[in-house]
Each structure stands twice: as C-alpha cells, then as structure tokens.
N, C-alpha and C positions, 0 to 999 in steps of 0.2 A: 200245436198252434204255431203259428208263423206272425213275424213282423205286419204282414195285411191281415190280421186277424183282431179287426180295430175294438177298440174299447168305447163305448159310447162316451163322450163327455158331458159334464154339469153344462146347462144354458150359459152363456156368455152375456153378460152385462154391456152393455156400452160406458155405461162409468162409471167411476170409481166410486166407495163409499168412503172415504176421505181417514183411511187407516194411516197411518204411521209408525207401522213395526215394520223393524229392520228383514229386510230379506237377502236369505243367503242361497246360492245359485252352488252346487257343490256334484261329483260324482268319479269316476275314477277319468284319470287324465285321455284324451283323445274321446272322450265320450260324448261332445258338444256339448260343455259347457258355456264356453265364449259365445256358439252360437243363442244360444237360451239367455246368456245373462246382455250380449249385447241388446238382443230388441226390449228386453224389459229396461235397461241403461235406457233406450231411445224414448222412454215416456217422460216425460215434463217433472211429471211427478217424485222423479226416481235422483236418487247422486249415486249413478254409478262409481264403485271402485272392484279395482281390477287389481284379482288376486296380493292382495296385501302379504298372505303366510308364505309368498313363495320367492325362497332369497334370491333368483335371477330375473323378479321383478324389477321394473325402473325405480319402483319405491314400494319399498315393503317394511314390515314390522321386522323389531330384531327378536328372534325365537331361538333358542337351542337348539329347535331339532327342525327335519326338513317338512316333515308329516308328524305335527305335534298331535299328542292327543288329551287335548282341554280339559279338567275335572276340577271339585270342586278343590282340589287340594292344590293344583300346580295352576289352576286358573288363577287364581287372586294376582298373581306377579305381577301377569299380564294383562290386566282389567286397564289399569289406568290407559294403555294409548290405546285397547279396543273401544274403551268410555268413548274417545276420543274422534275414532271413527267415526262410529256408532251418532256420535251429537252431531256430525255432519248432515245429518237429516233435517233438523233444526235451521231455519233459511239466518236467524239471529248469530246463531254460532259458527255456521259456515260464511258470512259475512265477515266476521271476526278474523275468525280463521285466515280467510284468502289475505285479507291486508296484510297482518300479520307475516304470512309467509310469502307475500312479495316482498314487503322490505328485509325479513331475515334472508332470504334470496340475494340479494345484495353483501351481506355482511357475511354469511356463510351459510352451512345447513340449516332449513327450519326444521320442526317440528313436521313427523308423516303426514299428522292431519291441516297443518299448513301450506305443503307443498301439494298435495292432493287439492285443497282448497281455492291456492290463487290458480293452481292450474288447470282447472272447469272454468274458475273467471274467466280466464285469456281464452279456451278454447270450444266453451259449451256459454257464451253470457246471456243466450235466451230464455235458456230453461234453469242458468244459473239462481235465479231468484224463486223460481217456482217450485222445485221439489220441495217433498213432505219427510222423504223418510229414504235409505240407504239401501240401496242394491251392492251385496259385497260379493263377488265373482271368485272361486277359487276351488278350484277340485284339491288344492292339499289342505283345506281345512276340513273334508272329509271328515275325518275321525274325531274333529272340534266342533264338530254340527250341532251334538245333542248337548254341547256347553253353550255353545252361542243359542241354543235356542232358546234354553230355560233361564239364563242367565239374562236375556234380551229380548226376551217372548218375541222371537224371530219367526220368519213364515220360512219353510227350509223347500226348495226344489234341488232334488237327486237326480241327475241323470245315467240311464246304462245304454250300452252299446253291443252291438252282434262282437264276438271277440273277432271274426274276421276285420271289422273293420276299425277295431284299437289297434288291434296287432300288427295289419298292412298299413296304418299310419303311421306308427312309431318305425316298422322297419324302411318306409320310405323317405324318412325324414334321417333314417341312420341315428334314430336316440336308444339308446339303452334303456333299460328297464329301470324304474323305481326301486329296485329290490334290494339296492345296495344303501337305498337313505333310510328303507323301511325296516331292513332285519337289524338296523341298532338303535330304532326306536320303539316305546313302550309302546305297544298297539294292543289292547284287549281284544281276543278273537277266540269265539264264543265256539268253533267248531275247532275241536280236540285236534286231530287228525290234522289240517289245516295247519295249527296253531304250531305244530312238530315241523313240517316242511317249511314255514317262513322260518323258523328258529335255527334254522339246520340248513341253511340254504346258504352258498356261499358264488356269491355273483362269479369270481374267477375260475371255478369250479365249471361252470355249465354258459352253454350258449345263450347270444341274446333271447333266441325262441324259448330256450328255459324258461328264462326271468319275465318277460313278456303274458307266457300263461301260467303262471303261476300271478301273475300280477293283476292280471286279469281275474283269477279265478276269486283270489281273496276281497276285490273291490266287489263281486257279483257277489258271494255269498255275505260280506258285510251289510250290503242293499237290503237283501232281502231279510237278514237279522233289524235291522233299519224299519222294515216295512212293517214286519209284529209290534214292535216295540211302538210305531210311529204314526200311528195311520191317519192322523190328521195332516201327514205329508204331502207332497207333489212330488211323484214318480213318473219319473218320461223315461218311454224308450226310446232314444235318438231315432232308432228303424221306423218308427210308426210317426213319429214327427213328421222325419223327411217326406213321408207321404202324403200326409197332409198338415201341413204348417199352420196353415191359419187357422183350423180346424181348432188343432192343438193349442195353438200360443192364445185363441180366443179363452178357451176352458182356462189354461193359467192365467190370462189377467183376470177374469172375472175368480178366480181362487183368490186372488191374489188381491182386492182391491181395486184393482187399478183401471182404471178407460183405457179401451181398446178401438183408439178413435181409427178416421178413414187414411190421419197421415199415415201411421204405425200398422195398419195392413195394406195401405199400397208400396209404403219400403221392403215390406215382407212378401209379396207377391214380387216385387224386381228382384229383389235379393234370393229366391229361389225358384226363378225362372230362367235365371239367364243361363246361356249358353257354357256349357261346360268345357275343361281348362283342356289346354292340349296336351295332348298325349306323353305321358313320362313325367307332368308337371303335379305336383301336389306342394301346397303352400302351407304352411303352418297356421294362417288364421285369415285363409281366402271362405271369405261366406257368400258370394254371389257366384251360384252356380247353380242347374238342376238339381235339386233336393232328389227328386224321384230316384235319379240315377244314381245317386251316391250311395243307395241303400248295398247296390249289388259287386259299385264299382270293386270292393275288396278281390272279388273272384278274377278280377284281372288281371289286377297288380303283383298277387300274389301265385309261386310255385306251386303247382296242383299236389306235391307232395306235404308242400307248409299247408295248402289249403286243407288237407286231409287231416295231417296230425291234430289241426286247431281242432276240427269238428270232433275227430278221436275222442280229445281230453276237456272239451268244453262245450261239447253238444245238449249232452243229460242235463246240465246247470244251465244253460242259454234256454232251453223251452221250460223247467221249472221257474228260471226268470219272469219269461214272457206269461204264464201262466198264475203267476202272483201278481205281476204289477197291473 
C-alpha cells in the first residue's frame, strides 16, 4: 500500500454539534502537526494553544522532563496549571484570565494560562469571545495523550509521516534528534526489542541519521500501539492529507464537532495551493505551499545513499503503518 492508497472518510458535516471537549493535536515531531492543529486553531470555535509541554516554547508549562509521560501517579502534580489550560475553553474564565494576565504583564510574569489568555485578546479579539473548548498543539505531549484524554475526556488527533520526510526535515533544518531528551525519560514501550535500543542508545555514540531513525521508528511503532489501544482516535498520515486536504481536514472536523465552514476551506485551498518555496529553502513552520508536492519532495533533498538506508530500516514498519491506520 502506498500513501495514494486513500482511505475513505466518514461524511463531513457542515456544523458543529456544539461539543466542548478538549482537543489534543499530537504525533512524532516534523509529522504535521502545526499543520493539523493550526486549521483546527482557525475555527471560531476553538482556543488554540501551541505546544504548552515544550520548553523552547514562548510559553510553556514547567515539567521535569522534555517528553513527559502523564499517569495516574506523576499526573496529579501537574493537574492544577493543565486545569488551567484546559478552562480556557470556558469564554467566562478565559475572559478572566486575559485581564488578569494583562495587568500581571505589567507588574511581572503572569500565570501560563493568563499570558496565553490576554494574548488571543490582543491578537485573535473576533473569535476571542466565541470559542467553546481548547485545541492544545504539541507532538511532545505524545506519550501524555492517553492521560489528557481520560483525564479530560479529550478527542486526541495522532499524526504520522513517510520517515523520508521527518527525517529530510530535521536534517535540513540541522536539528538533531530527540533521542538524547528521550533515553532519560521514563517512556513505557510495549515492544521489547525496541525498548533495549532506546535504553542503550547513547546520542554521542552514533550519527545524527542514527538518532533520527530510531526516532522515527519508536514514534511509528508507539502509533500503532496507540491505535489497538485507541480506536476511537483520529489517525492522519501527513502523505495522504497532503493529497487531499480538504478531503481530509472535512472528515476531522466533522469527527471532531466542529463547522467546516467555506471561510476555513478557502484558507485551506490557498494554503495548499500555493506555489512552492525556492529551491534549498525549507522553513520550520511555512504551511502555504503545494501539499501535493511535498509528499515526494523528501527524495530531493535527500543523499540517494540516506535515501536508501531510510527505506532499508524503516520500509517494513512505514507500509504496516499505512496498512493499520
């Protein structure tokens, strides 16, 4: 099976049926997340926040670790400022909120969910008044997913990616791998074998392409542990999105609750129409570009030698992906 080897979607509603559970937008990093979580952020409906668990956020929660993994034991800590979030859905308490953290703005830090709050005031004040309920954006809350959901009867969207195209993102952007925040944090991982290589893996030790597919490999087989466990989930393959976007993002709002009005599919028709970047350019969070063509661009960017090893060690797991979700 191949990324064009579409999956039908549920019918698409036009509008919402007036839900107000928190939605979490999660998957392994360069997966399009941003992309998924920003058009759901663009609904009236929604208070987007953007990646709170992630410390090189502009504003984020303070967490121990980089890729916490939530339970019922070590979640309690951290309830009260997710509460916090989380009531930013609420148009009473995110009014609260924004004043509040304008004037603590002045005198020093406010509180996350006040600075979050006056700052949709100042820069979202149309649809400031109108959301129901939280879009929270963040591929490291990942392994926090199945706590935010039962704990906030959350609606959870997973995103996965060809590893061609995590892999020629992060090396075109020059970031290194995850793998040095993830092997000294407590991650449960259900595949033995697996669970030996993160443990034993020591970033100085091996090249960035090391840590990259192995990094890859463990966010793909956690998915699909994810998807047994899950299956009142939303699983997107970024490859099959790109291809048809509105196709796609219709099927998630109406999963999802939400109106999938005509403003929010004609930003999504520009935003993945337009003319593609120049050559050597890749942006960390440029989403107006041909969708279509980004499915294959990896094969460009990328050494026909890396291109080979990727397919080598992540071929067999990439189409048992595409074949479960």
């Amino acid at each position: 099976m191949t990324a064009g080897d579409m999956i039908e979607p549920v019918p698409a509603a036009e509008t919402g049926t007036g839900s107000r559970r928190p939605i979490i937008v999660t998957g392994c990093p360069r997966s399009g997340t941003t992309f998924v979580g920003k058009v759901i952020g663009g609904s009236p409906e929604v208070f987007y926040i953007y990646e709170p668990f992630n410390d090189e956020a502009p504003h984020h929660l303070s967490l121990p670790e980089r890729f916490i993994a939530l339970d019922s034991e070590n979640g309690a800590a951290h309830r009260p400022a997710i509460d916090e979030l989380m009531a930013l859905g609420r148009p009473v308490t995110r009014w609260g909120k924004a004043l509040r953290g304008a004037v603590e703005c002045r005198a020093g830090e406010p509180d996350l969910a006040g600075r979050l709050a006056a700052r949709a005031l100042a820069y979202r004040r149309e649809s400031f008044g109108k959301a129901k309920r939280v879009c929270i954006k963040d591929p490291l809350a990942f392994f926090a997913a199945e706590w935010l959901a039962d704990t906030y009867d959350s609606q959870v969207v997973v995103m996965l990616r060809h590893p061609g195209g995590v892999i020629s993102s992060y090396l075109a952007l020059d970031w290194p791998s995850e793998m040095r925040a993830i092997a000294g944090c407590d991650i449960p991982i259900a595949d033995r074998e697996l669970a030996r290589e993160v443990a034993d893996f020591r970033p100085d030790d091996h090249s960035a392409l090391d840590g990259l597919l192995l990094q890859w490999r463990l966010f793909t087989r956690a998915t699909l542990e994810l998807k047994q466990r899950r299956p009142d989930w939303i699983f997107l393959v970024h490859d099959r999105l790109c291809l048809e976007p509105e196709r796609y993002m219709r099927d998630v709002f109406a999963r999802l609750d939400l109106s999938f009005s005509d403003e929010i599919a004609g930003r999504l028709r520009r935003d993945t129409t337009a003319s593609a970047p120049a050559a050597g350019e890749h942006v960390q969070h440029r989403h107006s570009r041909d969708s279509r063509a980004l499915v294959e661009e990896w094969r460009e960017r990328l050494d026909p030698a890396v291109a080979d090893r990727i397919m080598r060690e992540t071929g067999e797991l990439w189409e048992e992906a595409l074949a479960a979700l």
